[in-house]
Steps between C-alpha positions, in 0.01 A plus 500: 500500500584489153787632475632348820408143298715625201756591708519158624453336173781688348746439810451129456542478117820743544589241830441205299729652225789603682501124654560403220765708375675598817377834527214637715328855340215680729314850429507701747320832577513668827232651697536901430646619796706176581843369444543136459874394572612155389816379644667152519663392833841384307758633447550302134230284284209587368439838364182690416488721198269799350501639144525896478400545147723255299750507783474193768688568819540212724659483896382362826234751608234715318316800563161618383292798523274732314197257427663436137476130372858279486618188407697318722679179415725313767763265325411161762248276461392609871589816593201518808790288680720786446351795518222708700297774433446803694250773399524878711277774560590783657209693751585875653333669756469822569403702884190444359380213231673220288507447151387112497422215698659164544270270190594199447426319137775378229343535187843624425721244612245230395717303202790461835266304684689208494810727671486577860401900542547727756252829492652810660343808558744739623361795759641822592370720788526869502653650841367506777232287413462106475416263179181294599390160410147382567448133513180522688349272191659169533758570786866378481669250742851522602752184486863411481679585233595137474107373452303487223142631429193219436430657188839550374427922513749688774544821595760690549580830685784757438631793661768713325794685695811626436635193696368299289129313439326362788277178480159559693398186487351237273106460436218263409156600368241518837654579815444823787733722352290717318749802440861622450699826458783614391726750619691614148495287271426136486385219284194238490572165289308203397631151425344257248642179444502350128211384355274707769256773336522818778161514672334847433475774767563814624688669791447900559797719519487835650654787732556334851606650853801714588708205659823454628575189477652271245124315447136483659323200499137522540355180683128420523454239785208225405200524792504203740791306551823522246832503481787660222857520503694757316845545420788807526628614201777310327422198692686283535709743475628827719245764470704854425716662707332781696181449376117516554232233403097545604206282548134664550265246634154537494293304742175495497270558814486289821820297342842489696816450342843329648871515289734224520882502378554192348820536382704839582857562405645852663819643348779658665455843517746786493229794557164479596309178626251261315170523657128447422220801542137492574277745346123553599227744498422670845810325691859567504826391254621139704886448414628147560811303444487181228563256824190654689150335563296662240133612613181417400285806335203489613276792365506674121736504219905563585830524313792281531844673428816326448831711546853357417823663649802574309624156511859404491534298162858466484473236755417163425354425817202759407242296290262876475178507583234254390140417678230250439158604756191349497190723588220281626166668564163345730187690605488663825129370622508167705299261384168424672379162491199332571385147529095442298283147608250520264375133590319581815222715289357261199449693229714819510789624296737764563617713166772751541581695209769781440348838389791660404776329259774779604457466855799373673255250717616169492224182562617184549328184558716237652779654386385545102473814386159569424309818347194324537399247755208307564484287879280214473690290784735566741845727372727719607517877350740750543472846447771749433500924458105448408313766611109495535421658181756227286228237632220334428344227674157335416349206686240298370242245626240244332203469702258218395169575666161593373393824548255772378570627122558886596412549095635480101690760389632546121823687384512816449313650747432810747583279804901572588518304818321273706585431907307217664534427846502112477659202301451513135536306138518668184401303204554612144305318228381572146160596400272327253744216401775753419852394610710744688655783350864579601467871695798777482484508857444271761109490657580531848784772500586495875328282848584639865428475827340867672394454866198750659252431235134527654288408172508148343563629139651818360494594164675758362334637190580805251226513244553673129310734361189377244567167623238409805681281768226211641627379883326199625480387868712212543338173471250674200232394433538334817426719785834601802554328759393544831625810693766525189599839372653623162683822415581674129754787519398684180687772339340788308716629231468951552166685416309161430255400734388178530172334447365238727202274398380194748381268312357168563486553872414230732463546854420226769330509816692561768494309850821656656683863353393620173644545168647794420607698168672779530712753302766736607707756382912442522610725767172607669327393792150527383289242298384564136248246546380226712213266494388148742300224363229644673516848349383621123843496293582726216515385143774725423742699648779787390839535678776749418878389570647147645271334741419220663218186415455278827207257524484285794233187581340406806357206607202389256233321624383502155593610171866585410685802479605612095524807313689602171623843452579643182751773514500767197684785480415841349589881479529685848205747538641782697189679671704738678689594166122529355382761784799692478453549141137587484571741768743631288276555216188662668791787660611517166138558344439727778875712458360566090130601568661758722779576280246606229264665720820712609614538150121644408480751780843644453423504116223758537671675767746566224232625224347750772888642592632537141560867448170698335580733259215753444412625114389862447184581277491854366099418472505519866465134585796329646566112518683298735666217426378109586128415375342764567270503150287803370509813723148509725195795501492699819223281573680179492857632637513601889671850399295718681571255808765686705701298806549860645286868442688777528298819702558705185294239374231504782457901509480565143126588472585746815798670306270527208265687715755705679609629117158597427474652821835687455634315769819321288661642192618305215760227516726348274408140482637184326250341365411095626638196271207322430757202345688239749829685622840295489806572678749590152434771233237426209665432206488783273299435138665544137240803443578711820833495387412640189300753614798618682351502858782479759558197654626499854483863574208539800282812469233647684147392420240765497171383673155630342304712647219406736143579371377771650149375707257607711555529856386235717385471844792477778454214685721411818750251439563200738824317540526134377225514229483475132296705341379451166330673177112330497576467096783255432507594137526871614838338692652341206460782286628732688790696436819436654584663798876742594668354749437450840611809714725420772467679818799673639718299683336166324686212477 
């Protein structure tokens, strides 16, 4: 801002100079990437001059570039008569981006304000594709060449060929045509008239559409009723010879659209024919002539082409081609209308609102345009393209009466809605003196009408957690009404149950029905609970889930009918989640008392299967392994216990006898192990192997000799008894006996 002030400053003390001398000196520095071209409009006069160094060169027209700061003087006292300014940038597009975008500021061209300045922005497409403007922001309007913009900024469109350069058309700020491309190359300018700062903005450039025509004009047509008229290119004058111009319309839904030529000039042709084509989605190309009744579109978006023949323009009598057409556009909907007598019924009003702003319904009330309306008296609306859902209507009536105070309620509150099946007043007042406060949102957010209600009063109530919800009968402390009934809908948030408590119940006596509380369970059949006057009620009650409070009075012959229930919610006990999971713990106690009873048993099994190793004694004692401790006395050990007696055994006093007797000779014997016997060799001592007694090698054992005795008396023998010496210590020490002899033929 600073500098823009200085700028100023110093281009009104150099202004004020060169008045007075003649001579009018301006520094100048271009935008970087611009070039600012001053040129004068005659042919002789006033000159403008810049100083290269200590050179000055002076002429009729000046160029600038490369952002570098110059003087320029012009040798008239008012050269902004003379000359104009024009400052280019060039923009080029590849097949896929652009290297800028159409900004508009001057901060380079700002000491020329008093000239007139034309902006240029020259474009240049890359084949096959399209340059594309977007002037979706502000939208551009298309008028004659001849006319002037309100605000003094135009517009103007260029397409280059090797004909020669095409005018599109000329352009105010705001209008439907939102884009534009280019086949080629082209060029965008801006206009400012002298004295005029250029308004800021911005227009995107980038890679368009394969086209084939010379331009395409985008066109966004306005919802509801509207009309445009565009131009051909050139006009007033012939658009080219053998050439192609396109409009793209889009419409937007349940809108039709009709064309009308106003003014159409055809050429004579020497090849081809001038003619008009209609493009749309989902229906076929429609070619007519320039003289034919053009039709109305009445669904989507379509595409107007214009095609010129190769015109004969050696002939005077051939103006070329030129067209002025008007596109109007109107909604397709009839409109519905309605006539509203709000006199006959006192007291009511009608409000219609629109919900949606960019609906395409229309309301109208006696022909006004109207987004809200209000009917007090008799009117006229009209309703066009409005669906159900794009209205709202409210009606509302002021009933003076005395009636029965249902009950005071304060804000916020459990209570979400409240249906009563009767004429009612709401009254909002202040408490304790204190004035009313203003609320965010309204008190009473909607009121309708709902037919097949059975109770008197319905209240729909979602209580909060830790915050316990008190619901009076209506009329409290005054008791219901006769035969009157009363209804809360209340909502239990999940696992919460909720906690009912009667208190200050007062029940009448009846002389006709009785009264009647009851609770019930959203979605069930059964009752939770229910209790008469005439029955012993429970202080307190526990429901799980959403469920249903209904009271209902009888006919008192005394007393009145009033209770207060306070409503509490707490933590959902889940008894079958409880059973489950002590069941789950006694199996599990169970599954480790017999896990470590197994674990036991198969522990000693183990100790009693491990693989015994026996240790050799030379001392004649031999130990097993385990616990076994210090080896026993014959006494104490069950050695001489046998499982099995051999007959050798058995007969041995008899073959002692029969030696005496001469009977048996002498056998060799092995003498009895008196030690336990084990299944693997004894391990041989350190001193036997000294002694050098073979190990391993088996040799014959040589018995002793039986003492020789004194006969005895033959007795005879009998099979299957054991006979016995009548000394047992004459048995123990007697000598060992040969081996048994083995008949022939034995086993």
């Amino acid at each position: 801002m600073s500098s823009t002030r200085f700028t100023l400053r110093f281009f009104l003390l150099t202004f004020i100079t060169a008045t007075v001398s003649g001579v009018l000196k301006l520094p100048i520095t271009p935008d970087r990437g611009t070039t600012l071209s001053i040129s004068s409009s005659q042919v002789k006069g006033c000159k403008v001059c810049t100083w290269a160094g200590r050179l000055r060169q002076c002429g009729l027209s000046v160029v600038l570039k490369d952002n570098t700061p110059v003087s320029v003087e012009f040798e008239c006292s008012r050269p902004q008569d003379v000359f104009s300014v024009e400052i280019a940038r060039n923009i080029e597009c590849t097949t896929k981006l652009c290297t800028g975008h159409i900004i508009q500021a001057d901060t380079g061209s700002l000491p020329l304000l008093d000239f007139n300045r034309k902006f240029i922005w020259n474009l240049k497409a890359s084949a096959p594709k399209a340059v594309k403007i977007d002037f979706s922001n502000t939208g551009l309007r298309q008028i004659n060449p001849s006319d002037r913009c309100p605000d003094g900024h135009s517009y103007n469109l260029q397409a280059f060929q090797t004909s020669g350069n095409v005018a599109v058309g000329k352009y105010c700020r705001t209008g439907p045509v939102v884009g534009a491309q280019i086949l080629n190359q082209g060029s965008f300018s801006l206009d400012v008239p002298a004295g005029q700062k250029l308004q800021n903005g911005q227009f995107d450039v980038s890679v368009g559409e394969e086209i084939k025509s010379l331009t395409k004009i985008t066109v966004m047509i306005t919802k509801g009723t509207s009309s445009l008229e565009l131009l051909s290119p050139n006009y007033p004058d012939s658009f080219p010879d053998d050439d192609v111009m396109q409009w793209y319309f889009q419409v937007p839904d349940k809108h039709r659209t009709a064309l009308q030529f106003l003014n159409v000039t055809k050429p004579r042709c020497l090849k081809k024919e001038t003619a008009v084509e209609y493009h749309s989605k989902g229906r076929g190309a429609m070619v007519l002539s320039l003289s034919d009744p053009q039709p109305e579109q009445n669904q989507g978006d379509f595409t107007l082409t214009l095609r010129n023949c190769e015109m004969d323009i050696r002939s005077a009598a051939s103006p070329g081609l030129l067209l002025n057409l008007r596109v109007s556009s109107s909604r397709t909907g009839l409109p519905v209308s309605c006539k509203v007598d709000m006199s006959r019924m006192g007291g009511l009003s009608l409000h219609i609102e629109k919900l949606r702003p960019a609906s395409v319904c229309q309301m109208r009330v006696n022909s006004v345009l109207k987004e809200k309306i209000t009917v007090t008296s008799r009117s006229q609306l009209t309703f066009q393209d409005c669906l159900p859902e794009d209205v709202h209507v409210t009606a509302t009536k002021t009933i003076e009466d005395h009636g029965t105070t249902i009950g005071h309620f304060c804000t916020p509150g459990a209570i979400q809605k409240v249906q009563i099946h009767s004429n009612m007043t709401v009254t909002v007042s202040g408490m304790g003196g204190k004035s009313l406060r203003t609320l965010s949102k309204p008190v009473l957010m909607e009121a309708f009408f709902k037919e097949g209600i059975s109770e008197r009063y319905i209240f729909t109530v979602s209580p909060k957690r830790d915050t316990p919800v008190l619901l009076a009968t209506p009329g409290w402390p005054v008791g219901m009404k006769s035969y009157s009934t009363v209804s809360w809908i209340v909502s239990v948030p999940p696992r919460m149950e909720a906690h009912l408590m009667f208190a200050n119940l007062s029940q009448p006596k009846c002389s006709n029905r009785h009264t009647n509380i009851r609770v019930q369970r959203v979605g069930r059949l059964e009752e939770e609970y229910s209790r008469r006057e005439d029955e012993e009620a429970d202080s307190e009650i526990t429901v799980n889930g959403n469920f249903y409070l209904n009271m209902s009075n009888c006919m008192p012959e005394r007393g009145d009918f009033s209770v207060i229930t306070k409503i509490t919610l707490h933590k959902s006990k889940n008894l079958l989640l409880t059973i489950i999971l002590s069941v789950v713990a006694v199996l599990l106690v169970i599954f480790v008392i017999v896990l470590v009873v197994v674990c036991v048993v198969i522990r000693k099994k183990k100790k009693k299967l491990d693989h015994e190793i026996s240790i050799y004694n030379p001392n004649g004692t031999s130990f097993l392994p385990g616990p076994n401790g210090f080896p026993k006395t014959r006494e104490d050990n069950e050695s001489h216990v046998y499982a099995s007696i051999e007959d050798t055994l058995v007969y041995t006093h008899l073959l002692r006898k029969g030696a005496e007797m001469g009977v048996y000779g002498e056998f060799d014997t092995h003498p009895p192990f008196s030690g336990q016997t084990d299944s693997q060799k004894p391990l041989v001592s350190k001193i036997a192997a000294d002694d050098d007694i073979p190990v391993g090698v088996y040799e014959k054992f040589q018995a002793p000799p039986l003492p020789i005795r004194p006969p005895s008396h033959v007795k005879a023998m009998q099979d299957n008894v054991i006979y016995q010496t009548e000394d047992p210590s004459e048995e123990e020490n007697s000598p060992n006996l040969g081996p048994r002899l083995e008949p022939e033929g034995g086993n």
